[in-house]
C-alpha positions as CSV (number, residue, x, y, z in Angstrom):
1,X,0.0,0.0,0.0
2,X,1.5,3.7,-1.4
3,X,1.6,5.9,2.0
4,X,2.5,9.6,0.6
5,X,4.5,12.1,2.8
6,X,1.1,14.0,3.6
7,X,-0.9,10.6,4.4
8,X,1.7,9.3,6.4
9,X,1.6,12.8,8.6
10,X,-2.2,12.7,9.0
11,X,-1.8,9.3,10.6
12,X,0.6,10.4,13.2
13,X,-1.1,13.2,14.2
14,X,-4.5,10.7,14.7
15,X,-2.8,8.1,16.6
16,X,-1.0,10.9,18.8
17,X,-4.4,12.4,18.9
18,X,-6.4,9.0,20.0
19,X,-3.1,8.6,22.4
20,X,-3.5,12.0,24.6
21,X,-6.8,10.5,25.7
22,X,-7.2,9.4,29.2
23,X,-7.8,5.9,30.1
24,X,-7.6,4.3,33.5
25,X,-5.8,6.5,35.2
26,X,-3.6,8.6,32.4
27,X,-3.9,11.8,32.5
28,X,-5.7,13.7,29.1
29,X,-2.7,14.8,26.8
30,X,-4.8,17.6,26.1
31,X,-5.6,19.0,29.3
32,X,-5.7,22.9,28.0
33,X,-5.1,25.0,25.2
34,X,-1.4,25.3,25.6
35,X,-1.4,21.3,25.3
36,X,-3.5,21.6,22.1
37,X,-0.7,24.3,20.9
38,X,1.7,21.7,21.2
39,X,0.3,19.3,19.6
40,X,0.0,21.4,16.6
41,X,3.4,22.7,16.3
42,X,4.6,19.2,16.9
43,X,2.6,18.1,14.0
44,X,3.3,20.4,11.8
45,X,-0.6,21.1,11.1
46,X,-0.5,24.1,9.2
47,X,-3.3,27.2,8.9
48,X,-4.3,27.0,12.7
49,X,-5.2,30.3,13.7
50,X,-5.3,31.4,17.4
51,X,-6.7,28.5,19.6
52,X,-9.6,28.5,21.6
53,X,-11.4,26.8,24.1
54,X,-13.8,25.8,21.7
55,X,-11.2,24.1,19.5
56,X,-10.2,22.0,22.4
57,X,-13.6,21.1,22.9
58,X,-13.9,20.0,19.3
59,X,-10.7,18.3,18.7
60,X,-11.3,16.2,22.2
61,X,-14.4,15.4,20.2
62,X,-12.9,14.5,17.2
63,X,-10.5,12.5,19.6
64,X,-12.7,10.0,20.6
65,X,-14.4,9.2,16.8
66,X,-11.2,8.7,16.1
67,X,-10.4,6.1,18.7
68,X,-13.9,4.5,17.7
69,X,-12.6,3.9,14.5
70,X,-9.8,2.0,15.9
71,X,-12.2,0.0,17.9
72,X,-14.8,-0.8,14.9
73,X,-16.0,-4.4,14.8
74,X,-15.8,-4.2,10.8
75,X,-15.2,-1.9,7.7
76,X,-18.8,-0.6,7.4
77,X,-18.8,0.8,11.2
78,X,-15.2,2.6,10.8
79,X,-16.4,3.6,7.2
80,X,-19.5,5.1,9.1
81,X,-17.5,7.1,11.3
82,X,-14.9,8.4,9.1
83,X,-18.0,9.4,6.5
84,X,-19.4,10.8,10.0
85,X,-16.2,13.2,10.6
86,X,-15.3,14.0,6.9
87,X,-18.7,15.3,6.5
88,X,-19.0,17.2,9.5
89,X,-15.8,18.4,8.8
90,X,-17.3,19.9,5.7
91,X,-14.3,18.4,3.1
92,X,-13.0,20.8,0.6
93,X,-10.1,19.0,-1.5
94,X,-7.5,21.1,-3.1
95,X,-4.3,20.8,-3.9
96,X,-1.5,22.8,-2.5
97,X,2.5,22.9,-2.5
98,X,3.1,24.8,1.3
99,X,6.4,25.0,3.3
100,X,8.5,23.4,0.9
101,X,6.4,20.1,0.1
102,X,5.7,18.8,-2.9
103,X,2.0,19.0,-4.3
104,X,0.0,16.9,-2.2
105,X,-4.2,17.0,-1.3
106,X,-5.5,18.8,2.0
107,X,-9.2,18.0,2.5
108,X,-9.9,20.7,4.8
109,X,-11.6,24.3,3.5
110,X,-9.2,26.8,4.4
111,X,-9.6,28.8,7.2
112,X,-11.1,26.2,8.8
113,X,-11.1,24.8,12.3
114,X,-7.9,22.9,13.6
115,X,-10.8,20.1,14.4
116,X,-12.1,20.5,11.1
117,X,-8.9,20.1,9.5
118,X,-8.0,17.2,12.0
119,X,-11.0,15.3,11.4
120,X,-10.6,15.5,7.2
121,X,-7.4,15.1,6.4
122,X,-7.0,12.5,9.1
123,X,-10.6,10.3,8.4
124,X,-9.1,10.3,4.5
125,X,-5.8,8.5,5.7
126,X,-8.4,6.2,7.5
127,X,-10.3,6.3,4.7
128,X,-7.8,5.0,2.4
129,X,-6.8,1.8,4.7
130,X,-10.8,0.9,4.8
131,X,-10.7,1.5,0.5
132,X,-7.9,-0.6,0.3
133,X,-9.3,-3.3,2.8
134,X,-6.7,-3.2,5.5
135,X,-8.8,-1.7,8.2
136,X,-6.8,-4.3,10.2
137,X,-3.5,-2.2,10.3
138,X,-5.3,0.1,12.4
139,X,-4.6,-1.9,15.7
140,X,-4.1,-1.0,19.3
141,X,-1.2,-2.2,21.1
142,X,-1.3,-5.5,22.5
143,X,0.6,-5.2,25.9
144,X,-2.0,-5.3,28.4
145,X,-1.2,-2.2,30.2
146,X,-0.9,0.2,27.1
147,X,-3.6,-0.2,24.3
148,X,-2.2,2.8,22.4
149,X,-3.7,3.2,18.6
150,X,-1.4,2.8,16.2
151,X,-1.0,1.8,12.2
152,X,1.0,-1.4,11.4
153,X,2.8,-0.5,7.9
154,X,4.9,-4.3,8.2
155,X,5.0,-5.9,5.5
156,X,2.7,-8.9,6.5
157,X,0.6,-7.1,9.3
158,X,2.5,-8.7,12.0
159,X,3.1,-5.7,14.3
160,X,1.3,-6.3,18.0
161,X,3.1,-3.2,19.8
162,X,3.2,0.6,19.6
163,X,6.6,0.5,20.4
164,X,9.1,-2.4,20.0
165,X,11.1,-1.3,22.1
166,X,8.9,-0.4,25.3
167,X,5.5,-2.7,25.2
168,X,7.1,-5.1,23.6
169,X,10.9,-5.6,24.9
170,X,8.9,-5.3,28.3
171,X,6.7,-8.4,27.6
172,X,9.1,-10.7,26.0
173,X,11.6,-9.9,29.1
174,X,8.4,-10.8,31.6
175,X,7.8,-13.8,29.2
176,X,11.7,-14.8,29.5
177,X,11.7,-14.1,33.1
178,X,8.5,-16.5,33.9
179,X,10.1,-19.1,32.0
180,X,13.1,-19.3,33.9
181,X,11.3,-19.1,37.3
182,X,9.3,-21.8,36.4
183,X,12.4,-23.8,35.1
184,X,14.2,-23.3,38.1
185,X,11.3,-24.3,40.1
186,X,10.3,-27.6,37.8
Protein backbone atom coordinates (compact mmCIF):
# COMPACT_ATOMS: atom_id res chain seq x y z
CA UNK A 1 0.00 0.00 0.00
CA UNK A 2 1.46 3.74 -1.43
CA UNK A 3 1.61 5.90 1.97
CA UNK A 4 2.47 9.61 0.56
CA UNK A 5 4.48 12.05 2.82
CA UNK A 6 1.07 13.99 3.55
CA UNK A 7 -0.87 10.56 4.41
CA UNK A 8 1.69 9.30 6.39
CA UNK A 9 1.62 12.75 8.61
CA UNK A 10 -2.20 12.72 8.97
CA UNK A 11 -1.80 9.25 10.56
CA UNK A 12 0.59 10.42 13.16
CA UNK A 13 -1.09 13.24 14.17
CA UNK A 14 -4.53 10.75 14.69
CA UNK A 15 -2.83 8.12 16.59
CA UNK A 16 -1.03 10.93 18.75
CA UNK A 17 -4.39 12.40 18.90
CA UNK A 18 -6.39 9.00 19.98
CA UNK A 19 -3.15 8.62 22.44
CA UNK A 20 -3.48 11.95 24.64
CA UNK A 21 -6.79 10.52 25.73
CA UNK A 22 -7.24 9.41 29.15
CA UNK A 23 -7.76 5.91 30.06
CA UNK A 24 -7.60 4.26 33.47
CA UNK A 25 -5.79 6.51 35.18
CA UNK A 26 -3.59 8.58 32.44
CA UNK A 27 -3.93 11.79 32.51
CA UNK A 28 -5.74 13.69 29.13
CA UNK A 29 -2.73 14.82 26.76
CA UNK A 30 -4.81 17.55 26.05
CA UNK A 31 -5.59 19.04 29.32
CA UNK A 32 -5.68 22.87 28.00
CA UNK A 33 -5.11 24.98 25.24
CA UNK A 34 -1.35 25.29 25.59
CA UNK A 35 -1.37 21.29 25.30
CA UNK A 36 -3.51 21.63 22.09
CA UNK A 37 -0.68 24.34 20.85
CA UNK A 38 1.73 21.72 21.23
CA UNK A 39 0.33 19.30 19.58
CA UNK A 40 0.03 21.43 16.57
CA UNK A 41 3.36 22.69 16.33
CA UNK A 42 4.60 19.24 16.88
CA UNK A 43 2.63 18.07 14.00
CA UNK A 44 3.34 20.37 11.80
CA UNK A 45 -0.59 21.08 11.12
CA UNK A 46 -0.50 24.09 9.23
CA UNK A 47 -3.34 27.20 8.86
CA UNK A 48 -4.30 26.98 12.67
CA UNK A 49 -5.16 30.26 13.67
CA UNK A 50 -5.27 31.44 17.36
CA UNK A 51 -6.65 28.49 19.57
CA UNK A 52 -9.63 28.50 21.55
CA UNK A 53 -11.44 26.83 24.11
CA UNK A 54 -13.77 25.84 21.66
CA UNK A 55 -11.17 24.13 19.48
CA UNK A 56 -10.23 21.96 22.42
CA UNK A 57 -13.59 21.11 22.91
CA UNK A 58 -13.88 19.98 19.26
CA UNK A 59 -10.70 18.29 18.69
CA UNK A 60 -11.33 16.20 22.16
CA UNK A 61 -14.41 15.36 20.17
CA UNK A 62 -12.89 14.49 17.18
CA UNK A 63 -10.50 12.47 19.55
CA UNK A 64 -12.72 9.96 20.60
CA UNK A 65 -14.40 9.20 16.85
CA UNK A 66 -11.17 8.65 16.07
CA UNK A 67 -10.43 6.13 18.66
CA UNK A 68 -13.92 4.53 17.67
CA UNK A 69 -12.58 3.91 14.48
CA UNK A 70 -9.84 2.02 15.93
CA UNK A 71 -12.22 0.04 17.89
CA UNK A 72 -14.75 -0.85 14.93
CA UNK A 73 -16.03 -4.44 14.82
CA UNK A 74 -15.76 -4.17 10.81
CA UNK A 75 -15.19 -1.87 7.72
CA UNK A 76 -18.75 -0.63 7.39
CA UNK A 77 -18.76 0.82 11.22
CA UNK A 78 -15.24 2.62 10.79
CA UNK A 79 -16.41 3.62 7.24
CA UNK A 80 -19.51 5.10 9.07
CA UNK A 81 -17.55 7.09 11.30
CA UNK A 82 -14.94 8.44 9.14
CA UNK A 83 -18.04 9.41 6.45
CA UNK A 84 -19.41 10.81 9.99
CA UNK A 85 -16.24 13.21 10.57
CA UNK A 86 -15.27 14.02 6.89
CA UNK A 87 -18.73 15.30 6.49
CA UNK A 88 -19.00 17.21 9.52
CA UNK A 89 -15.77 18.45 8.81
CA UNK A 90 -17.28 19.91 5.70
CA UNK A 91 -14.31 18.37 3.14
CA UNK A 92 -12.95 20.76 0.60
CA UNK A 93 -10.11 18.98 -1.49
CA UNK A 94 -7.51 21.09 -3.14
CA UNK A 95 -4.28 20.75 -3.88
CA UNK A 96 -1.53 22.84 -2.54
CA UNK A 97 2.46 22.90 -2.47
CA UNK A 98 3.12 24.79 1.31
CA UNK A 99 6.42 24.95 3.29
CA UNK A 100 8.48 23.42 0.86
CA UNK A 101 6.44 20.11 0.08
CA UNK A 102 5.72 18.75 -2.92
CA UNK A 103 1.97 19.00 -4.30
CA UNK A 104 0.00 16.89 -2.21
CA UNK A 105 -4.18 17.03 -1.32
CA UNK A 106 -5.50 18.76 1.97
CA UNK A 107 -9.17 18.02 2.45
CA UNK A 108 -9.93 20.65 4.76
CA UNK A 109 -11.59 24.27 3.52
CA UNK A 110 -9.23 26.82 4.40
CA UNK A 111 -9.63 28.78 7.18
CA UNK A 112 -11.11 26.19 8.75
CA UNK A 113 -11.10 24.82 12.32
CA UNK A 114 -7.91 22.88 13.61
CA UNK A 115 -10.81 20.08 14.39
CA UNK A 116 -12.06 20.49 11.09
CA UNK A 117 -8.87 20.06 9.51
CA UNK A 118 -8.04 17.22 11.97
CA UNK A 119 -11.03 15.33 11.36
CA UNK A 120 -10.58 15.49 7.21
CA UNK A 121 -7.43 15.07 6.41
CA UNK A 122 -7.03 12.52 9.13
CA UNK A 123 -10.65 10.28 8.41
CA UNK A 124 -9.10 10.29 4.53
CA UNK A 125 -5.76 8.54 5.73
CA UNK A 126 -8.35 6.20 7.49
CA UNK A 127 -10.31 6.27 4.75
CA UNK A 128 -7.82 5.00 2.44
CA UNK A 129 -6.77 1.75 4.74
CA UNK A 130 -10.78 0.92 4.78
CA UNK A 131 -10.74 1.54 0.50
CA UNK A 132 -7.86 -0.56 0.34
CA UNK A 133 -9.30 -3.31 2.83
CA UNK A 134 -6.72 -3.20 5.49
CA UNK A 135 -8.77 -1.70 8.24
CA UNK A 136 -6.78 -4.33 10.18
CA UNK A 137 -3.52 -2.20 10.30
CA UNK A 138 -5.28 0.13 12.43
CA UNK A 139 -4.60 -1.86 15.67
CA UNK A 140 -4.10 -0.96 19.30
CA UNK A 141 -1.16 -2.18 21.08
CA UNK A 142 -1.34 -5.48 22.55
CA UNK A 143 0.59 -5.23 25.88
CA UNK A 144 -2.03 -5.27 28.42
CA UNK A 145 -1.22 -2.16 30.22
CA UNK A 146 -0.91 0.20 27.10
CA UNK A 147 -3.62 -0.17 24.28
CA UNK A 148 -2.17 2.81 22.44
CA UNK A 149 -3.72 3.16 18.61
CA UNK A 150 -1.35 2.77 16.18
CA UNK A 151 -1.02 1.81 12.20
CA UNK A 152 1.03 -1.38 11.45
CA UNK A 153 2.84 -0.45 7.91
CA UNK A 154 4.91 -4.32 8.24
CA UNK A 155 5.00 -5.90 5.47
CA UNK A 156 2.72 -8.86 6.50
CA UNK A 157 0.56 -7.12 9.28
CA UNK A 158 2.53 -8.72 12.00
CA UNK A 159 3.10 -5.67 14.30
CA UNK A 160 1.25 -6.33 18.02
CA UNK A 161 3.06 -3.24 19.81
CA UNK A 162 3.24 0.59 19.58
CA UNK A 163 6.64 0.49 20.40
CA UNK A 164 9.06 -2.44 20.02
CA UNK A 165 11.14 -1.29 22.12
CA UNK A 166 8.87 -0.37 25.32
CA UNK A 167 5.55 -2.71 25.17
CA UNK A 168 7.07 -5.12 23.58
CA UNK A 169 10.89 -5.58 24.90
CA UNK A 170 8.88 -5.29 28.30
CA UNK A 171 6.74 -8.36 27.57
CA UNK A 172 9.10 -10.71 26.03
CA UNK A 173 11.65 -9.86 29.05
CA UNK A 174 8.39 -10.76 31.64
CA UNK A 175 7.79 -13.79 29.21
CA UNK A 176 11.72 -14.79 29.55
CA UNK A 177 11.68 -14.10 33.12
CA UNK A 178 8.49 -16.54 33.87
CA UNK A 179 10.09 -19.10 31.95
CA UNK A 180 13.07 -19.32 33.91
CA UNK A 181 11.32 -19.14 37.26
CA UNK A 182 9.34 -21.83 36.42
CA UNK A 183 12.43 -23.77 35.11
CA UNK A 184 14.24 -23.32 38.12
CA UNK A 185 11.25 -24.32 40.06
CA UNK A 186 10.29 -27.61 37.81
Amino acid sequence: MLITHDTRCALDAVCALVNSSPEDDSPDGLPDIAALDTFVRAHAISDVGRLTEGDLAAVRGVRARFGEVFEAADAHAAARTINDLVAAAGTTPRLTDHDGYDWHVHYFAPGASVADHLAADGGMALAFFIVAGEQERLRRCEAPDCRHAFVDLSRNRSRRYCDSRTCGNRLHVAAYRARRKEAAAG
